[in-house]
Residue frames relative to the residue before (quaternion, step in Angstrom):
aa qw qx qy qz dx dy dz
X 1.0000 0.0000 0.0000 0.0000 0.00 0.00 0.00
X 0.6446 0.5276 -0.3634 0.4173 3.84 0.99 -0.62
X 0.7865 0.4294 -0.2856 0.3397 3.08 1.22 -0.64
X 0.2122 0.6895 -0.4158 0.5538 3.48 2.07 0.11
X 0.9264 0.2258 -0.0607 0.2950 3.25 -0.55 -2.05
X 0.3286 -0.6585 0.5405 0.4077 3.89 1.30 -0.53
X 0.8955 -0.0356 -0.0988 0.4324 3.51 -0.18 0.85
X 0.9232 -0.2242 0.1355 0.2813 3.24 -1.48 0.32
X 0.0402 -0.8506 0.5175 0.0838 3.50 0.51 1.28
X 0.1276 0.6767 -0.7215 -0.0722 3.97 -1.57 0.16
X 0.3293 -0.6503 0.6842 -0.0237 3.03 -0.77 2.10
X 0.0718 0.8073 -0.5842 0.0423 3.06 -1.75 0.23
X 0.4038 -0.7850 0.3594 0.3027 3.60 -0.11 1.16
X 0.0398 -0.7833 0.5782 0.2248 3.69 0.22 0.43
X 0.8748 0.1457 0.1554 0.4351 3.49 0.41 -0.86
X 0.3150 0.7589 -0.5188 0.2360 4.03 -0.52 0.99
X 0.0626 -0.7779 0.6171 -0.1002 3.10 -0.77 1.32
X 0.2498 -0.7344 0.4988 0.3866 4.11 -0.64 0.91
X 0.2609 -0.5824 0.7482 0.1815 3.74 -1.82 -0.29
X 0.7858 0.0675 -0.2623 0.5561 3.24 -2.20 0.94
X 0.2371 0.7818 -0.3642 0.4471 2.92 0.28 2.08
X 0.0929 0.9015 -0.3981 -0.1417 3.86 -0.45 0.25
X 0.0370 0.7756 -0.6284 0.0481 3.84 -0.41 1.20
X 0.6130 -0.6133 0.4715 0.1602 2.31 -1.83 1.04
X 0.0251 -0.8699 0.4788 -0.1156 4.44 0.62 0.87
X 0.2764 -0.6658 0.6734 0.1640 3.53 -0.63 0.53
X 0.0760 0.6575 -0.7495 0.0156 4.11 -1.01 1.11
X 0.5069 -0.5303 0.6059 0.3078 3.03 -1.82 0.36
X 0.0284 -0.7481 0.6254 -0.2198 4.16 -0.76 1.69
X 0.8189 -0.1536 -0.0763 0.5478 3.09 -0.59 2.10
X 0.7685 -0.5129 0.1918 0.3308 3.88 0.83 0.30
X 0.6735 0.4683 -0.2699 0.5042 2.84 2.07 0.25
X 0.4183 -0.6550 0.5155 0.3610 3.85 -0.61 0.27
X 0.1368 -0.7478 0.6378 -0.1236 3.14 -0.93 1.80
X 0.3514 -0.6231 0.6348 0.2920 3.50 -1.57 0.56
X 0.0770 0.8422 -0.5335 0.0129 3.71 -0.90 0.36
X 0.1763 -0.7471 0.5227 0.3708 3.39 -0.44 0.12
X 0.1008 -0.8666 0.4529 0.1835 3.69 -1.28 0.48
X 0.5090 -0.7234 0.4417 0.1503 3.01 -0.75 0.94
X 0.1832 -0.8596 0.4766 0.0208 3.53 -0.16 1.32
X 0.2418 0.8446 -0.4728 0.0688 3.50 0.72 0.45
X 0.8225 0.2735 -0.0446 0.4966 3.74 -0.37 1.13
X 0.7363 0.2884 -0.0593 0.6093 3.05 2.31 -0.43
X 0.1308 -0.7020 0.6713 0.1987 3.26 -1.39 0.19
X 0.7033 -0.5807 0.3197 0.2567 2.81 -1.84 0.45
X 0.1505 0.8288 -0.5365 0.0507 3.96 -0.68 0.49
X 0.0899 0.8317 -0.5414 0.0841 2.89 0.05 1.93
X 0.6207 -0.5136 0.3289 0.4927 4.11 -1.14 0.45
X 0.8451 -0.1417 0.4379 0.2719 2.66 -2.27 -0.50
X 0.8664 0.2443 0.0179 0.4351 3.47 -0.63 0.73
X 0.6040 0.6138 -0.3536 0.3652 3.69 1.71 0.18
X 0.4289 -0.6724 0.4022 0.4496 4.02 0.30 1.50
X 0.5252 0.5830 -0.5519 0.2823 4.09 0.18 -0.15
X 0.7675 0.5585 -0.2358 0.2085 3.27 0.68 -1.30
X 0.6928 -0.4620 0.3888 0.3943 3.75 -0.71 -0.01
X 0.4919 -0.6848 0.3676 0.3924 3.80 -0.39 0.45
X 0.5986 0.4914 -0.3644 0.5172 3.70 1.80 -0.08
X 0.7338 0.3923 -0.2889 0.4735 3.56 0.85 -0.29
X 0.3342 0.7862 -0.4483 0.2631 3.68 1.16 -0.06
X 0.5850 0.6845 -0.2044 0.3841 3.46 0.77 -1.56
X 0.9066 0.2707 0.0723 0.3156 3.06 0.44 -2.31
X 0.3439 -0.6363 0.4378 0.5340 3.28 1.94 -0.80
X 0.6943 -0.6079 0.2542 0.2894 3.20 -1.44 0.32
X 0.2713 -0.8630 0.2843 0.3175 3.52 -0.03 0.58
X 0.3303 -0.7222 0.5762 0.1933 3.95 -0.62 1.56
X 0.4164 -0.5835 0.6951 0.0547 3.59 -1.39 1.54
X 0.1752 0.7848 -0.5859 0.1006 3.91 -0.58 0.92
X 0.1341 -0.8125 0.5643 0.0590 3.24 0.01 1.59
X 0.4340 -0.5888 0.6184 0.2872 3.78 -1.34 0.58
X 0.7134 -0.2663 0.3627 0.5373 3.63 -0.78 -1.14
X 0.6951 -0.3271 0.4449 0.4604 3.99 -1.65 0.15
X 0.7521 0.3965 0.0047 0.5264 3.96 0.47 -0.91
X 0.7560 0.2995 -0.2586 0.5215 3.78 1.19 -0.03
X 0.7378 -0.3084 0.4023 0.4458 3.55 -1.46 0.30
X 0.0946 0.6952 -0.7080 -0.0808 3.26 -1.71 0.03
X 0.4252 -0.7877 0.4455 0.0163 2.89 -1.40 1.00
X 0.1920 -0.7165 0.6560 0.1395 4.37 -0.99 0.85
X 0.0879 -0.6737 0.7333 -0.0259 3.49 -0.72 1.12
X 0.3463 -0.6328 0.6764 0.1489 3.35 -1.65 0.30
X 0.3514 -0.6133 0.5869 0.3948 4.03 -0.53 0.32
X 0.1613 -0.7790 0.5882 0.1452 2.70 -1.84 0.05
X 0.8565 -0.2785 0.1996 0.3861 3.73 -1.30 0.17
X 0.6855 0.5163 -0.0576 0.5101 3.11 1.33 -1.09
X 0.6397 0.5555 -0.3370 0.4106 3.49 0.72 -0.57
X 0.5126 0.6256 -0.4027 0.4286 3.44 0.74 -0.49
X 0.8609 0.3174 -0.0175 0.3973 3.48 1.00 -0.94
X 0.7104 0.2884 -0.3373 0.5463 3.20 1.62 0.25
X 0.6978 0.4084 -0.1898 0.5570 3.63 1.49 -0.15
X 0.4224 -0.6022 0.5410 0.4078 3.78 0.88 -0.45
X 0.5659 -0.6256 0.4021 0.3560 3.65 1.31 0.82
X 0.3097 0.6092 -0.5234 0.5090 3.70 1.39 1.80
X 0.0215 0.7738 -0.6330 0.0022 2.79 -1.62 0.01
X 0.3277 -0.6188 0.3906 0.5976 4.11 -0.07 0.69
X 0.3621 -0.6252 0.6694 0.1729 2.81 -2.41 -0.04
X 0.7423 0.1125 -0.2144 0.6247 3.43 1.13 1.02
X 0.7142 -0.3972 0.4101 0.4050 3.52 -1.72 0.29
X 0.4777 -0.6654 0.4603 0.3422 3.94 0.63 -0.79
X 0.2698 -0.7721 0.4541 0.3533 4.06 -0.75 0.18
X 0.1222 -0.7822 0.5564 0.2524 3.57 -0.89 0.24
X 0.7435 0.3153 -0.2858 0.5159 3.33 1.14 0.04
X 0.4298 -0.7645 0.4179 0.2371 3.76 -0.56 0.64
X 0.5114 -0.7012 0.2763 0.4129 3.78 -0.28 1.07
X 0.4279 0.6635 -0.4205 0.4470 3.57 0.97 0.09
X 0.6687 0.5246 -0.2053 0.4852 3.13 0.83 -1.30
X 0.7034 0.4904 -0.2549 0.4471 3.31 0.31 -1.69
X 0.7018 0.4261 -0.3334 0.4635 4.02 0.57 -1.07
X 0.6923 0.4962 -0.3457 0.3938 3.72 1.17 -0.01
X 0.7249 0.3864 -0.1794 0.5414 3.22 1.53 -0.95
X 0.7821 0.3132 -0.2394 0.4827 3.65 0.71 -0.21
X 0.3522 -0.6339 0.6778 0.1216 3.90 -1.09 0.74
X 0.7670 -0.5597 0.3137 -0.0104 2.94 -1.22 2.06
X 0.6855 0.4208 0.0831 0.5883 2.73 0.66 -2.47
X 0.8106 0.4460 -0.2411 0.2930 3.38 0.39 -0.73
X 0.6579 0.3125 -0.2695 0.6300 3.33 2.16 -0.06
X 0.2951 0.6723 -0.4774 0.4827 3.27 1.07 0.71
X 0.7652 0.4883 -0.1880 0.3751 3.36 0.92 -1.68
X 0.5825 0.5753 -0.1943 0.5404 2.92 1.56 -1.16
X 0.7756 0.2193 -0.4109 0.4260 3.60 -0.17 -0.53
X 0.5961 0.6294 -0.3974 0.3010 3.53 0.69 -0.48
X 0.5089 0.5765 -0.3878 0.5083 3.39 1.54 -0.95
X 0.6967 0.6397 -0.1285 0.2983 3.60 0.90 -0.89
X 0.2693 -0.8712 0.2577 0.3196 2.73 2.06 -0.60
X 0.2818 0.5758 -0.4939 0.5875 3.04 1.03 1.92
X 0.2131 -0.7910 0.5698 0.0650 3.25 -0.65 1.55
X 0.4401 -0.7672 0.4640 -0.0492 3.34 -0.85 1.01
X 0.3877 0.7961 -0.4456 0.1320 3.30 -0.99 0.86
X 0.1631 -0.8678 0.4524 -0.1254 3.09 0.32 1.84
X 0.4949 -0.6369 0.5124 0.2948 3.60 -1.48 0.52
X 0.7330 -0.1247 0.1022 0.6609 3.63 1.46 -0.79
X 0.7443 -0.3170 0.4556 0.3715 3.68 -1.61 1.07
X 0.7943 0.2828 -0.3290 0.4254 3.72 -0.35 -1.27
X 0.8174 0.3622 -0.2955 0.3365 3.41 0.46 -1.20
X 0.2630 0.6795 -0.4218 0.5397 3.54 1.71 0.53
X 0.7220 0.4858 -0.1908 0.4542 3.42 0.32 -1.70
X 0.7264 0.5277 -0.1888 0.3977 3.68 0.13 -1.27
X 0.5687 0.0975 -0.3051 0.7576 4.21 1.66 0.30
X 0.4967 0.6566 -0.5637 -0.0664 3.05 -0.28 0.48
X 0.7846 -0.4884 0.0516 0.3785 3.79 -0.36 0.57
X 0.6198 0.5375 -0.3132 0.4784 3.39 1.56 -0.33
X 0.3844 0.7381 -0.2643 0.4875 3.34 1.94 -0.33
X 0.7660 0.3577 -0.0101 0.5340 3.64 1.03 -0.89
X 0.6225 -0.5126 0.5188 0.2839 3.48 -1.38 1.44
X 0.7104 -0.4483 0.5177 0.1621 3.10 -1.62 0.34
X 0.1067 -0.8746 0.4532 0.1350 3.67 1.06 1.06
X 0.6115 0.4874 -0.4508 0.4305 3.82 0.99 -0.71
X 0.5968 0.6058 -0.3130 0.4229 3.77 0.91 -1.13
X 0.5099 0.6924 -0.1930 0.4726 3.49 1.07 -1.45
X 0.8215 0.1794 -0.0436 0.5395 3.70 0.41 -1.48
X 0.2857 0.4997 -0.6037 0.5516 3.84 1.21 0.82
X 0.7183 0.3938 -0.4542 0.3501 3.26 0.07 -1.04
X 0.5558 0.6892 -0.3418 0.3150 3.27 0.05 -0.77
X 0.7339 0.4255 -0.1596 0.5048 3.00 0.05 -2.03
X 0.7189 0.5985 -0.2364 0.2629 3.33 0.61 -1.41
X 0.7660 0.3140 -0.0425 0.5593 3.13 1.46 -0.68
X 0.6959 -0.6362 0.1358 0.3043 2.99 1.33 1.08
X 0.5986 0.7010 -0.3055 0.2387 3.12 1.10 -0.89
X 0.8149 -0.0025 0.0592 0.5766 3.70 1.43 -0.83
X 0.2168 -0.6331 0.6915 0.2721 3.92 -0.42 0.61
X 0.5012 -0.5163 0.6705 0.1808 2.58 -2.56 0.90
X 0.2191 -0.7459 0.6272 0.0473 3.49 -0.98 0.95
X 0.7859 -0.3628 0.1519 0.4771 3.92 0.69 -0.62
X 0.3826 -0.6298 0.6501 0.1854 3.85 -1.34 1.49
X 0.0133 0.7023 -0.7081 -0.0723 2.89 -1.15 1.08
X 0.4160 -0.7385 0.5151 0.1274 3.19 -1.47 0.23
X 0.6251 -0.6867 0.2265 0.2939 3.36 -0.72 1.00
X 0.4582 -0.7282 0.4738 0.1879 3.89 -0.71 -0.39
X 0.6672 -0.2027 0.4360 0.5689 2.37 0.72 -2.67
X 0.2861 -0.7722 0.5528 0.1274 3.48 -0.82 1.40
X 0.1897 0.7952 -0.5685 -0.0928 3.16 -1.12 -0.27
X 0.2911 -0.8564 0.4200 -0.0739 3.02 -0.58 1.73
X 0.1436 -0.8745 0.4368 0.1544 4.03 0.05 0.64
């Protein structure tokens, strides 16, 4: 990492929640309060403001949903919301989605050749191998801003901040 960042690096986990997942959550189904287990698959959780699950820092705001785009695209911090509890089971995706399958991608795209590319971009890189470079690479992936429209749009989570990448690193 020092040699990525030029100098003294202090990482820190601020925040990590898992996905394709199953808990056991009590929702409110046909008008009664039900125990259920749910099955996050493809999702994480993103419930509002005010849901007893949450941490006493995240109470306030709701739970915040991590929505990565692609190695080479934006990502995105949403906050649940009030609403989500009822149209998702208090979910929300946990990534941009794939449209191309990593088979595919390691056939149609060159390693080395998005290496070059994001770096021109100013995205340091570091990859265990070309193919497995190739196989996330960003054309490989849905439209992560489009992705969170949905979302927002539909109530389920607000967009709090796009961040942009640095540095990939790919094992």
């Amino acid at each position: 990492m020092v040699q990525v960042f030029g100098g003294a690096v202090n990482l820190r986990q601020v925040y990590d929640i898992a996905h394709n997942m199953g808990k056991i959550e009590t929702h409110t189904i046909g008008g009664e309060e039900q125990t259920v287990c749910v099955h996050r698959k493809g999702a994480t959780r993103a419930f509002g403001p005010g849901f007893a699950g949450l941490p006493d820092d995240y109470r306030p705001l709701g739970q915040p949903v991590l929505v990565p785009g692609s190695m080479g695209t934006e990502s995105w911090i949403l906050l649940g919301t009030t609403e989500s509890d009822r149209l998702s089971f208090g979910s929300s995706c946990h990534g941009a989605g794939r449209v191309m399958s990593r088979h595919r991608a390691k056939r149609e795209i060159r390693g080395a050749s998005l290496r070059q590319e994001m770096e021109k971009g100013g995205i340091a890189v570091r990859a265990g191998s070309m193919p497995g470079l190739a196989e996330e690479a960003p054309k490989a992936y849905k439209d992560v801003d489009r992705v969170v429209g949905v979302v927002s749009k539909a109530g389920i989570a607000h967009q709090v901040a796009r961040l942009r990448p640095v540095a990939v690193i790919k094992g």
